[in-house]
Biotite code that builds the C-alpha atoms (Angstrom):
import biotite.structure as struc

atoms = struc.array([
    struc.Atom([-10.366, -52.741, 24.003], chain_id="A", res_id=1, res_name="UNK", atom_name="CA", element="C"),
    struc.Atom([-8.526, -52.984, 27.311], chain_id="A", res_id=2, res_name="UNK", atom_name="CA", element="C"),
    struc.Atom([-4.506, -51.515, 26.627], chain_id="A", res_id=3, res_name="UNK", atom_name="CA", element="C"),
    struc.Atom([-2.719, -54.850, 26.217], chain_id="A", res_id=4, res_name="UNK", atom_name="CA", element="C"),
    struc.Atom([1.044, -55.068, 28.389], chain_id="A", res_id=5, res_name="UNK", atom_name="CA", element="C"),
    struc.Atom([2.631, -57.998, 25.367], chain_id="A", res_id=6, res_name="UNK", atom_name="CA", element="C"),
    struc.Atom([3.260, -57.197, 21.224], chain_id="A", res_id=7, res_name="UNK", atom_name="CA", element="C"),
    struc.Atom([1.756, -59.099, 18.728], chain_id="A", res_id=8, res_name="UNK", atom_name="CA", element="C"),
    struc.Atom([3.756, -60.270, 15.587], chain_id="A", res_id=9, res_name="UNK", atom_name="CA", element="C"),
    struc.Atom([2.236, -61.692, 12.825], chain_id="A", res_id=10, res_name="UNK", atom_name="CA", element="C"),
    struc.Atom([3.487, -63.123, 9.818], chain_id="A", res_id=11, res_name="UNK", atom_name="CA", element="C"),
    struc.Atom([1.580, -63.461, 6.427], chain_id="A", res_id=12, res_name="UNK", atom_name="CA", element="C"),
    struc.Atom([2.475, -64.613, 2.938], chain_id="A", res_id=13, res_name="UNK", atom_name="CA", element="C"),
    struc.Atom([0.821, -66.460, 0.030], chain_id="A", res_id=14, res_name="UNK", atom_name="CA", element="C"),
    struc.Atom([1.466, -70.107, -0.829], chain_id="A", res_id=15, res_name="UNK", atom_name="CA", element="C"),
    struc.Atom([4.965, -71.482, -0.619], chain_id="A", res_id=16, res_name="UNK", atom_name="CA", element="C"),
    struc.Atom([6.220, -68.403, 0.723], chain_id="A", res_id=17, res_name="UNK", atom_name="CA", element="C"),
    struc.Atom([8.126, -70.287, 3.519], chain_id="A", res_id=18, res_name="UNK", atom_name="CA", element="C"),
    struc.Atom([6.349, -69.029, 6.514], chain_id="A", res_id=19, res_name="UNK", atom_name="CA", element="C"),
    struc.Atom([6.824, -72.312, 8.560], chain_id="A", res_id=20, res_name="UNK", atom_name="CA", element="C"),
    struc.Atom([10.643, -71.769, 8.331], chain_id="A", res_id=21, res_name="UNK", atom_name="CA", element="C"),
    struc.Atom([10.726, -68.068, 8.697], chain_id="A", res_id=22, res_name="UNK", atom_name="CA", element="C"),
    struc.Atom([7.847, -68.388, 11.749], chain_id="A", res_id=23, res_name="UNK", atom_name="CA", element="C"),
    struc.Atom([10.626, -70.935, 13.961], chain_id="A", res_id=24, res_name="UNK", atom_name="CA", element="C"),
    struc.Atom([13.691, -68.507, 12.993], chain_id="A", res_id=25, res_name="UNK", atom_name="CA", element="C"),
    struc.Atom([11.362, -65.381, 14.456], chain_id="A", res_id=26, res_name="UNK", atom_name="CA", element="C"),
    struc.Atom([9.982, -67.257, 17.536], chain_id="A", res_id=27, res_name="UNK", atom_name="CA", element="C"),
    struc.Atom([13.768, -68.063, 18.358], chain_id="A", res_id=28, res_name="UNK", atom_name="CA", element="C"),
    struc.Atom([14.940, -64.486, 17.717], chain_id="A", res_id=29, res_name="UNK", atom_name="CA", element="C"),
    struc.Atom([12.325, -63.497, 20.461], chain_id="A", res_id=30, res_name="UNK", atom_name="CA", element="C"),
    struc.Atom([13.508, -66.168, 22.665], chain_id="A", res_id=31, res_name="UNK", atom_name="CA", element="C"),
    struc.Atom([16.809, -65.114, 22.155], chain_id="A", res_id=32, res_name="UNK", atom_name="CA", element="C"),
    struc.Atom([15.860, -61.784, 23.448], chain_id="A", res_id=33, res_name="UNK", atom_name="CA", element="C"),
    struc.Atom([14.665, -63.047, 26.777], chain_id="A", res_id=34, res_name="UNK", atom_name="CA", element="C"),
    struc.Atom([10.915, -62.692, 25.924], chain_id="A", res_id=35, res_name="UNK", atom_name="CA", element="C"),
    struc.Atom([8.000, -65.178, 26.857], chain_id="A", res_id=36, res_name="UNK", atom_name="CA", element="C"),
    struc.Atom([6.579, -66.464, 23.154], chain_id="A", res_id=37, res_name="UNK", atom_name="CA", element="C"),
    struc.Atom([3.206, -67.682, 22.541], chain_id="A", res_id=38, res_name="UNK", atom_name="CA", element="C"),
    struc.Atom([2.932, -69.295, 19.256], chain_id="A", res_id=39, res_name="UNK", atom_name="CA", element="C"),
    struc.Atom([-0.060, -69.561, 17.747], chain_id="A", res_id=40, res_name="UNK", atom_name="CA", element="C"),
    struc.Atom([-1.809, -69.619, 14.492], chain_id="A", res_id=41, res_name="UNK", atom_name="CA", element="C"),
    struc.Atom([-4.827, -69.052, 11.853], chain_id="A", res_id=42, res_name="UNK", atom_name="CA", element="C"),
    struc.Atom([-7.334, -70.041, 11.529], chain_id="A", res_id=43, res_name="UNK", atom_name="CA", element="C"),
    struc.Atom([-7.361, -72.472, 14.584], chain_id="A", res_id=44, res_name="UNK", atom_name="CA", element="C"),
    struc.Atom([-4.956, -71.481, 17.698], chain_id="A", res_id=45, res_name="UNK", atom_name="CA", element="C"),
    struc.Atom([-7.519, -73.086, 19.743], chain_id="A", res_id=46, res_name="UNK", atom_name="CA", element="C"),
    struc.Atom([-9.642, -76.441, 19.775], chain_id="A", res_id=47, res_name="UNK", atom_name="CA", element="C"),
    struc.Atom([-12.988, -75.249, 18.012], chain_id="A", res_id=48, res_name="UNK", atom_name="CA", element="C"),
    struc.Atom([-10.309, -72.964, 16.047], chain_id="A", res_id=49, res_name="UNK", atom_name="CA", element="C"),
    struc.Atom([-8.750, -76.080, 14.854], chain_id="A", res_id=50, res_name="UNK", atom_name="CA", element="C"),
    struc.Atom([-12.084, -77.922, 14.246], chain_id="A", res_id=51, res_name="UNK", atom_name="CA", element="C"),
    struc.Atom([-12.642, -74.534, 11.902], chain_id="A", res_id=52, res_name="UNK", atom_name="CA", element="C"),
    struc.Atom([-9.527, -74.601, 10.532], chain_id="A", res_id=53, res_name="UNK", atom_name="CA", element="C"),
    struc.Atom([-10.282, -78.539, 9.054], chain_id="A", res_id=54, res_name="UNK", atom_name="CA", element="C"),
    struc.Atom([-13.653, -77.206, 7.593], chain_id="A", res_id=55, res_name="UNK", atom_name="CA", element="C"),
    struc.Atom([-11.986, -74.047, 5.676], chain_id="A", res_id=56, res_name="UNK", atom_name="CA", element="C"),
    struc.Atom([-8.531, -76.384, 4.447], chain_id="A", res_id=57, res_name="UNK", atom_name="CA", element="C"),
    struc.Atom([-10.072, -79.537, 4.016], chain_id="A", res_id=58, res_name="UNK", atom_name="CA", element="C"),
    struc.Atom([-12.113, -80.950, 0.604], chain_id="A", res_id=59, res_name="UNK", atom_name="CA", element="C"),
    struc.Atom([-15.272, -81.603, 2.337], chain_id="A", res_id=60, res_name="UNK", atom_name="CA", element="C"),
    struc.Atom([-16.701, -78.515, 1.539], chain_id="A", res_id=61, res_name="UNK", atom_name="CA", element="C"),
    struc.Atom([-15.306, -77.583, -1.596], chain_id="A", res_id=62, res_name="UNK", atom_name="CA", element="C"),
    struc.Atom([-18.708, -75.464, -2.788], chain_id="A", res_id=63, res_name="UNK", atom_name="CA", element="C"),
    struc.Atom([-18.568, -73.527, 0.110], chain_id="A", res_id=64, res_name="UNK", atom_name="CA", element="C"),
    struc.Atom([-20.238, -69.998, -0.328], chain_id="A", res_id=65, res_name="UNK", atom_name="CA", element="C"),
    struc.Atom([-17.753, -67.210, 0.270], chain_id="A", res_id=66, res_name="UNK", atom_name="CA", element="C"),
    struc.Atom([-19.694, -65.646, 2.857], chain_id="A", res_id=67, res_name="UNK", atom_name="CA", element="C"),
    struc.Atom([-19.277, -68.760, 5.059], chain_id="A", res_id=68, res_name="UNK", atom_name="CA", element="C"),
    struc.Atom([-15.958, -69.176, 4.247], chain_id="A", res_id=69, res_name="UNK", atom_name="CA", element="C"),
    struc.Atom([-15.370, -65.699, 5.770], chain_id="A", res_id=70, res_name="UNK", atom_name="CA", element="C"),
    struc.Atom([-17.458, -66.240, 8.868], chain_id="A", res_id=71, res_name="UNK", atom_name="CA", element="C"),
    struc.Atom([-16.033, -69.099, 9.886], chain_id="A", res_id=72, res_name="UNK", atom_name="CA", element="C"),
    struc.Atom([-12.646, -67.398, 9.479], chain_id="A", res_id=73, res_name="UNK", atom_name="CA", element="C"),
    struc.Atom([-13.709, -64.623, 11.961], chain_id="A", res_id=74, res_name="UNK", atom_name="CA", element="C"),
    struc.Atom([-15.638, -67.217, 14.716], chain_id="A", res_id=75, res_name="UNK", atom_name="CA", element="C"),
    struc.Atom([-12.801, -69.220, 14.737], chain_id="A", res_id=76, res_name="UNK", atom_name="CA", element="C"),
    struc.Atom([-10.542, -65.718, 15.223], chain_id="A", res_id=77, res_name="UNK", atom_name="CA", element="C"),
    struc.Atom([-13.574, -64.604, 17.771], chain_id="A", res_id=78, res_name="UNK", atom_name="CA", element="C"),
    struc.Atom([-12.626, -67.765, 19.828], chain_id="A", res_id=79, res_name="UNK", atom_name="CA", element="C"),
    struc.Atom([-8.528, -67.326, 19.258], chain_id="A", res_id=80, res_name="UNK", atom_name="CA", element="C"),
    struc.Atom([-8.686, -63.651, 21.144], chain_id="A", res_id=81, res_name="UNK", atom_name="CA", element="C"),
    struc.Atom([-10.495, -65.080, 23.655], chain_id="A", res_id=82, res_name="UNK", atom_name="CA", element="C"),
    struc.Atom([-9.081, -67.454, 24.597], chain_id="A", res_id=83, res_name="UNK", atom_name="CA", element="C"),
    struc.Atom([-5.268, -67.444, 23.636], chain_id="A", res_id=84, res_name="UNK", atom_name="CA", element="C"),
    struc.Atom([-4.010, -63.897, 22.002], chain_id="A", res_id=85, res_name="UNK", atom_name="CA", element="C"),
    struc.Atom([-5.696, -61.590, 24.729], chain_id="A", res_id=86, res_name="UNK", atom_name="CA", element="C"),
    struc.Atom([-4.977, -63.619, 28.281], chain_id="A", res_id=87, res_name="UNK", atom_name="CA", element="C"),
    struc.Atom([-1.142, -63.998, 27.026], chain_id="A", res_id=88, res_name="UNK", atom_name="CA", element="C"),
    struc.Atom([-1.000, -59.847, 25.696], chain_id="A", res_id=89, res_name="UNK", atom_name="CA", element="C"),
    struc.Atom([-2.415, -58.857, 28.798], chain_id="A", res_id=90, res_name="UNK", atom_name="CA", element="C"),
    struc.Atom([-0.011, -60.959, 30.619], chain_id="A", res_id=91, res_name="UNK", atom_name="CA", element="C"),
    struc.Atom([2.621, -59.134, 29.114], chain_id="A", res_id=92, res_name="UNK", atom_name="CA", element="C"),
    struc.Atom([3.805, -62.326, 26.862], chain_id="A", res_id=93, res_name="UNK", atom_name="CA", element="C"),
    struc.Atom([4.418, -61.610, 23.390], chain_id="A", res_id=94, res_name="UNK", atom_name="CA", element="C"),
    struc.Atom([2.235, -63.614, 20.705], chain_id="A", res_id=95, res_name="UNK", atom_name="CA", element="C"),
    struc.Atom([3.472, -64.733, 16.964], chain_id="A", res_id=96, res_name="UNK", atom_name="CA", element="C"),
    struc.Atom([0.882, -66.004, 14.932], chain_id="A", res_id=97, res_name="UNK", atom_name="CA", element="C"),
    struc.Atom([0.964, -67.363, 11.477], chain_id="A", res_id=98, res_name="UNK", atom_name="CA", element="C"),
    struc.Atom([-1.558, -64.766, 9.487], chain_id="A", res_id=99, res_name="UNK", atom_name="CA", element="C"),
    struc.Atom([-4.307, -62.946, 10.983], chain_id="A", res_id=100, res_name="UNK", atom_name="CA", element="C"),
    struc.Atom([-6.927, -60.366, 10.091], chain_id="A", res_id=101, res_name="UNK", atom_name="CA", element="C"),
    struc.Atom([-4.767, -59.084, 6.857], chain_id="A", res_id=102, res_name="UNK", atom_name="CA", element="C"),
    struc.Atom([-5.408, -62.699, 5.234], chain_id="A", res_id=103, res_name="UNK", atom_name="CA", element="C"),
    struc.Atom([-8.831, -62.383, 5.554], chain_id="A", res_id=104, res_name="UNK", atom_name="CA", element="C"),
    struc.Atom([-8.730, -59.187, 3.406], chain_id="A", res_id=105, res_name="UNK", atom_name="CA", element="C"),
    struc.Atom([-6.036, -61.161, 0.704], chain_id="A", res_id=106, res_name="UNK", atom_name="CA", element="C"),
    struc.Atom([-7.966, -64.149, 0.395], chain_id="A", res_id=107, res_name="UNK", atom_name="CA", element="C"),
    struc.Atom([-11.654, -63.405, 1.051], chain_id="A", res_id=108, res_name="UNK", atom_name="CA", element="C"),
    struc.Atom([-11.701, -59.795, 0.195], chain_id="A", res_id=109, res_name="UNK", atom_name="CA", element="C"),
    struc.Atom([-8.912, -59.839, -2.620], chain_id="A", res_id=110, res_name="UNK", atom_name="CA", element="C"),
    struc.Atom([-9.465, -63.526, -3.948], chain_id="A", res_id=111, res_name="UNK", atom_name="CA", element="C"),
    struc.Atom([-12.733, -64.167, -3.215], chain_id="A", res_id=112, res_name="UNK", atom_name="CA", element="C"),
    struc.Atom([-14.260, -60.734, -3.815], chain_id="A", res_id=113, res_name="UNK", atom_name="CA", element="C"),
    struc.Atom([-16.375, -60.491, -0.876], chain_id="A", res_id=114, res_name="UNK", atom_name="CA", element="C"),
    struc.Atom([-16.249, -56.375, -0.504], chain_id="A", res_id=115, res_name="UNK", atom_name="CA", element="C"),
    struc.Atom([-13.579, -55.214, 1.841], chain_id="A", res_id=116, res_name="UNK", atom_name="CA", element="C"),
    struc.Atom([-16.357, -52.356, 3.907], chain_id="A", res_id=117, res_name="UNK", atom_name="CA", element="C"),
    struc.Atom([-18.006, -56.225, 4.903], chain_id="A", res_id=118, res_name="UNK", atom_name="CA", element="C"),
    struc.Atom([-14.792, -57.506, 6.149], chain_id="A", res_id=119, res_name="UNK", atom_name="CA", element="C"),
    struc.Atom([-13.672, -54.374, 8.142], chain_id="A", res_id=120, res_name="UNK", atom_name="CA", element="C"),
    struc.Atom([-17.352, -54.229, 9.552], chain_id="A", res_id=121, res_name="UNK", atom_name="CA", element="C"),
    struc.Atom([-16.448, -57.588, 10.954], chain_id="A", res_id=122, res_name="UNK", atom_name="CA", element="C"),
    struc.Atom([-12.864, -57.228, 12.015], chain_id="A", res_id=123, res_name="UNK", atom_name="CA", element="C"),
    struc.Atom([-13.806, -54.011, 13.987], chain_id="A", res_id=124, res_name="UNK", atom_name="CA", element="C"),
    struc.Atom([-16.904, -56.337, 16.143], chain_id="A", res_id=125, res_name="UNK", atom_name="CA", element="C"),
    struc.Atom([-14.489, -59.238, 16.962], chain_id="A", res_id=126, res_name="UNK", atom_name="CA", element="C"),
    struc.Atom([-11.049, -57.502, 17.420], chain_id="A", res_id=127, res_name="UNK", atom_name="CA", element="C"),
    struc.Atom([-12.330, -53.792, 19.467], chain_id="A", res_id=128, res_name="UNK", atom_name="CA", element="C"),
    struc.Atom([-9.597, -52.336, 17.601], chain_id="A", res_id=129, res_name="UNK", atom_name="CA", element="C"),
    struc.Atom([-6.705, -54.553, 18.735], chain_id="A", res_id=130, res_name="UNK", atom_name="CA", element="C"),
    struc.Atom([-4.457, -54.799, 15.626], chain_id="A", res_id=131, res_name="UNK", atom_name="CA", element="C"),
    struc.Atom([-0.839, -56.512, 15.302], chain_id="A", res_id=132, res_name="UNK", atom_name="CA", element="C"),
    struc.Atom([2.064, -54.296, 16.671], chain_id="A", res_id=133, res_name="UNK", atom_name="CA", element="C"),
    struc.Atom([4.569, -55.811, 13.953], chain_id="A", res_id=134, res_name="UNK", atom_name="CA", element="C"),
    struc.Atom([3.398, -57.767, 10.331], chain_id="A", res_id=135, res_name="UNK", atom_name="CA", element="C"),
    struc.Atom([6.475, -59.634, 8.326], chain_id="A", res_id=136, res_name="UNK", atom_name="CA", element="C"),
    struc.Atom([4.588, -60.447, 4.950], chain_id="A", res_id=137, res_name="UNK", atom_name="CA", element="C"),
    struc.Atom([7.162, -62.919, 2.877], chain_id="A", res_id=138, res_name="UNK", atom_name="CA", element="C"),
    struc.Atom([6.681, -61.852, -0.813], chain_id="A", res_id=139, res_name="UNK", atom_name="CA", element="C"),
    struc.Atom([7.212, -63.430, -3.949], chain_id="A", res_id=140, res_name="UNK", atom_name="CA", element="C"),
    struc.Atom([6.096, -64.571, -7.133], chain_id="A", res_id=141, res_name="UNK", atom_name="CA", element="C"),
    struc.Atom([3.115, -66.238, -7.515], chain_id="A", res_id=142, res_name="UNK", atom_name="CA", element="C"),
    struc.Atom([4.832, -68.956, -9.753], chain_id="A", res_id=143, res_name="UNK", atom_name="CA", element="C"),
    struc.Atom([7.692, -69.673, -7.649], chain_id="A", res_id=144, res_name="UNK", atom_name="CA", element="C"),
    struc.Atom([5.404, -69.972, -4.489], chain_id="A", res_id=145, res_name="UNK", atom_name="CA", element="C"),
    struc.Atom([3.123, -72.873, -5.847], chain_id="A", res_id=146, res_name="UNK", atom_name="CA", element="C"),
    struc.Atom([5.912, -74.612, -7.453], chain_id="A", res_id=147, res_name="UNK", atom_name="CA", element="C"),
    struc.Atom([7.477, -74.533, -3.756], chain_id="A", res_id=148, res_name="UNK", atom_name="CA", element="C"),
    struc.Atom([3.912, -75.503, -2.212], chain_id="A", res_id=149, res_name="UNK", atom_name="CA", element="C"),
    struc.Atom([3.404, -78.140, -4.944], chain_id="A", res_id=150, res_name="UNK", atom_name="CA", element="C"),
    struc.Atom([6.283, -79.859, -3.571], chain_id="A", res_id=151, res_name="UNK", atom_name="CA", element="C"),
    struc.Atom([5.588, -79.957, 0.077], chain_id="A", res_id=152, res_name="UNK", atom_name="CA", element="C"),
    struc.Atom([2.238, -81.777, 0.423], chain_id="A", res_id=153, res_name="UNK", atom_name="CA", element="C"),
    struc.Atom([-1.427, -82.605, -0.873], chain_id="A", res_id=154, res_name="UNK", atom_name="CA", element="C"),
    struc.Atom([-2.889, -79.135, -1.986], chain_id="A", res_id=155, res_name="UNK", atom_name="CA", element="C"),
    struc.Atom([-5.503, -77.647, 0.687], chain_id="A", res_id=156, res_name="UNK", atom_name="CA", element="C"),
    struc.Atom([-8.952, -76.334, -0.463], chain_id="A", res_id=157, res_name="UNK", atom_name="CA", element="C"),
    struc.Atom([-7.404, -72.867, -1.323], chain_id="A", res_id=158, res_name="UNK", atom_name="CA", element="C"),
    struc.Atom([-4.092, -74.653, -3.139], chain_id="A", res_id=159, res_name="UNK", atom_name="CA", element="C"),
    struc.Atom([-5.920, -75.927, -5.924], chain_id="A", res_id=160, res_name="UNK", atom_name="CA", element="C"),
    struc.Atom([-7.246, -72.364, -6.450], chain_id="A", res_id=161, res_name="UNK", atom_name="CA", element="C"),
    struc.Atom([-6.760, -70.929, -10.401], chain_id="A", res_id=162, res_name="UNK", atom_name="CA", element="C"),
    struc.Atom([-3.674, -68.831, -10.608], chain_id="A", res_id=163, res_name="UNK", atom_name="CA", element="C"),
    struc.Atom([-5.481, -65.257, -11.118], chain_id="A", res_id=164, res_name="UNK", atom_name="CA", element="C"),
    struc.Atom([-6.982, -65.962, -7.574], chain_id="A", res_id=165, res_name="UNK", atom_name="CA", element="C"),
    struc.Atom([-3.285, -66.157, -5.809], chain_id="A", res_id=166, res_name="UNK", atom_name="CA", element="C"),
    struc.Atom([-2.768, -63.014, -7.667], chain_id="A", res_id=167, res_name="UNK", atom_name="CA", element="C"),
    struc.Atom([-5.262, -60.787, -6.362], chain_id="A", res_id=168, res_name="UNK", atom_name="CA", element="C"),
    struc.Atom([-4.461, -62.528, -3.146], chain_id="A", res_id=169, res_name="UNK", atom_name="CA", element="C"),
    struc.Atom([-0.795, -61.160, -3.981], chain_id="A", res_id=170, res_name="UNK", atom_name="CA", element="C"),
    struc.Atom([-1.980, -57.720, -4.725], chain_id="A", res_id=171, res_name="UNK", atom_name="CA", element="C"),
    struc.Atom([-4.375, -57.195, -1.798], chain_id="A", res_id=172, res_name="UNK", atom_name="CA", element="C"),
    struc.Atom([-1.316, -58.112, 0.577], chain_id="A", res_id=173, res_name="UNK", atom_name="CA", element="C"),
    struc.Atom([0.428, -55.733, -0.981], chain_id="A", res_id=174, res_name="UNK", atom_name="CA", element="C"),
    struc.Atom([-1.585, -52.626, -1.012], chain_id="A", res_id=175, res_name="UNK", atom_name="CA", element="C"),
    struc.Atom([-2.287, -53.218, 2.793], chain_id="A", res_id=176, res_name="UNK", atom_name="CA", element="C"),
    struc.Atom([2.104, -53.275, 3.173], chain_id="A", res_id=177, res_name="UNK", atom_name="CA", element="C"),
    struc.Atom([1.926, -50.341, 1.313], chain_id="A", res_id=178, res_name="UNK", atom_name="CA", element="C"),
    struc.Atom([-1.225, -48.336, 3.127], chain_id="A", res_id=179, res_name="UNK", atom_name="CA", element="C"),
    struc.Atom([0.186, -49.285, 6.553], chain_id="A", res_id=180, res_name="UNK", atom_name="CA", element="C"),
    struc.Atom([3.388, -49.522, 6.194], chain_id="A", res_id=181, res_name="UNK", atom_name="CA", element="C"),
    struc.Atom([4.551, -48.539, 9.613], chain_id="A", res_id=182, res_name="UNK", atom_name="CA", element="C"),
    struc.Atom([3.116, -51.966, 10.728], chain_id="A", res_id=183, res_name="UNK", atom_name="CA", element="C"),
    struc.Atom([3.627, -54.146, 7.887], chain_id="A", res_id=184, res_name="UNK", atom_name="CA", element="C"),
    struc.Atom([6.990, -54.827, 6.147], chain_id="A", res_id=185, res_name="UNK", atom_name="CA", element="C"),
    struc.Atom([7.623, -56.958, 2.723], chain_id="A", res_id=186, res_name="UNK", atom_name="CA", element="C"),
    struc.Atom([10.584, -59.557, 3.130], chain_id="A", res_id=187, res_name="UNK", atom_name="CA", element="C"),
    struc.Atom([11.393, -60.860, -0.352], chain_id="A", res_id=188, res_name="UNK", atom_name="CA", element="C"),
    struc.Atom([11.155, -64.443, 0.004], chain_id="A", res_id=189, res_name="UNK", atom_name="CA", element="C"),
    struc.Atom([12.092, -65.622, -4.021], chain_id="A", res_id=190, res_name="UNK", atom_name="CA", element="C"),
    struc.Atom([15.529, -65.480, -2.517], chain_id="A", res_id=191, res_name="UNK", atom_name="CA", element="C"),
    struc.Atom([17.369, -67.993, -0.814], chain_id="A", res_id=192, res_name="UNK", atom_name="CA", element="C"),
    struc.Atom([16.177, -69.221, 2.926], chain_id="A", res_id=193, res_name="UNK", atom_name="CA", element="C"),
    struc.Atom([19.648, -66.962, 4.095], chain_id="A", res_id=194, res_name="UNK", atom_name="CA", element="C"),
    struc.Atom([18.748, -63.941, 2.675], chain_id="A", res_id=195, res_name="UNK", atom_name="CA", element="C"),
    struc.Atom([15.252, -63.824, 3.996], chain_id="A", res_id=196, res_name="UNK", atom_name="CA", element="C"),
    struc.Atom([16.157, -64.449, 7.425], chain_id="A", res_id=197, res_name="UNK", atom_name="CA", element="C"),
    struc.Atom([19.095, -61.775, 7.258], chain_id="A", res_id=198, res_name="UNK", atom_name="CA", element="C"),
    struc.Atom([16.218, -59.156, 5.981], chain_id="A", res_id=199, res_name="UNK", atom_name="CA", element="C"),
    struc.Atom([13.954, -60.569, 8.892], chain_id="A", res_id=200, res_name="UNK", atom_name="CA", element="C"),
    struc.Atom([16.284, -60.213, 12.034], chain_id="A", res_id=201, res_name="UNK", atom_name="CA", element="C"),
    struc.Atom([17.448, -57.036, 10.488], chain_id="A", res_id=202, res_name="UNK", atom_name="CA", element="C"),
    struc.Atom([13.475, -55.984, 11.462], chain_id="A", res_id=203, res_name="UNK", atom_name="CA", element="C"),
    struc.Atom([13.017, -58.058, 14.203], chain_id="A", res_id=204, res_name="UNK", atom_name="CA", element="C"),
    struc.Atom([16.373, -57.051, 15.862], chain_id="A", res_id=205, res_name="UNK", atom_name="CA", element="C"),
    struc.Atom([14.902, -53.087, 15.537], chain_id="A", res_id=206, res_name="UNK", atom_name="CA", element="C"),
    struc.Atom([11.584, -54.008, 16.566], chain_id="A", res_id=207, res_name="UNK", atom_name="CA", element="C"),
    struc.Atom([12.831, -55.648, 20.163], chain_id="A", res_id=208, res_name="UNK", atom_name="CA", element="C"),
    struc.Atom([15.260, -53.053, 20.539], chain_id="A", res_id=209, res_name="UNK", atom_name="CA", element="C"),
    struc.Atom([12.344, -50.419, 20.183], chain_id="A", res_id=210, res_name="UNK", atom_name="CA", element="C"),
    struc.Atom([10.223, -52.416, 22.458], chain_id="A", res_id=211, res_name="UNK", atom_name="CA", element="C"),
    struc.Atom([12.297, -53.164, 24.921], chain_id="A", res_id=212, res_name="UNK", atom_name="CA", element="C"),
    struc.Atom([14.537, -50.240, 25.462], chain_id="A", res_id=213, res_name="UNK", atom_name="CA", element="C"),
    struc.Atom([12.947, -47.232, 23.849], chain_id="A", res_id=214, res_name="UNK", atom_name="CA", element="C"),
])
């Protein structure tokens, strides 16, 4: 994998965690900062991404097998690093994306149970080693976050999953914060909007500082 010149920020979080909010507040922290943002997200990013994306959220397909499910989750990621993440880190722009490789390990390794040595065996073919430079995962309980998703629109085809799922979901995310925990750093989203965004700029705010004058 060819040494990229931008930094890649993702942000990851289980339902109702408020990553829409939290994902504007970062991108104009960056901006802020002087730096060029591509925004992007996943799965989709791109216009066979976004095709994807309907497949994997939509009702269609609701007997899926897992194994699709977590293909189509790394062909549509295949097609976002070609075409969007690694032109714009190589042009030295910085890219924030709304989850990445870590969901794929929460939801199809953690709540689907597809073995995590299958999903690594895949991340390492598509992504050549290229991993975020920065992860914000907004934690909280799983209660709270699907009584806040529950009130924001029609439930997607991972929404109406059973409760235990979103909890190994919750758990996976959180042994990855824990195992790489240089990268990855747990905002506690239960509290209010405020608070979160005074824990994320406190990162953020190190993060550019490090980047851009250390």
């Amino acid at each position: 994998m060819a040494v990229t010149k931008g930094k890649f920020v993702t942000v990851e979080g289980g339902e109702g965690a408020g990553k829409s909010s939290n994902l504007a507040f970062i991108r104009d922290l960056l901006e802020q900062s002087g730096l060029e943002v591509v925004f992007t997200r996943e799965p989709g990013g791109t216009a066979l991404g976004e095709d994807i994306r309907d497949l994997l959220l939509g009702h269609k397909h609701t007997g899926m097998a897992r194994d699709t499910e977590l293909m189509l989750m790394f062909a549509a990621r295949a097609e976002h690093l070609a075409r969007i993440i690694l032109p714009a880190l190589n042009a030295g722009k910085w890219v924030l994306c709304d989850r990445f490789t870590d969901a794929s390990y929460a939801y199809q390794g953690g709540g689907r149970g597809i073995d995590m040595s299958r999903i690594q065996a895949l991340e390492e073919w598509v992504q050549q080693g290229l991993k975020p430079d920065l992860t914000l995962l907004l934690d909280l309980p799983i209660e709270t976050g699907l009584d806040r998703a529950g009130q924001r629109s029609e439930p997607d085809r991972f929404e109406v999953e059973q409760h235990a799922f979103f909890e190994r979901v919750r758990s996976t995310y959180l042994e990855i914060a824990n195992r790489d925990n240089q990268r990855v750093h747990i905002i506690d989203a239960a509290v209010p909007l405020v608070q979160v965004q005074e824990q994320i700029r406190a990162i953020m705010n190190q993060f550019i500082q490090a980047e851009l004058h250390g």
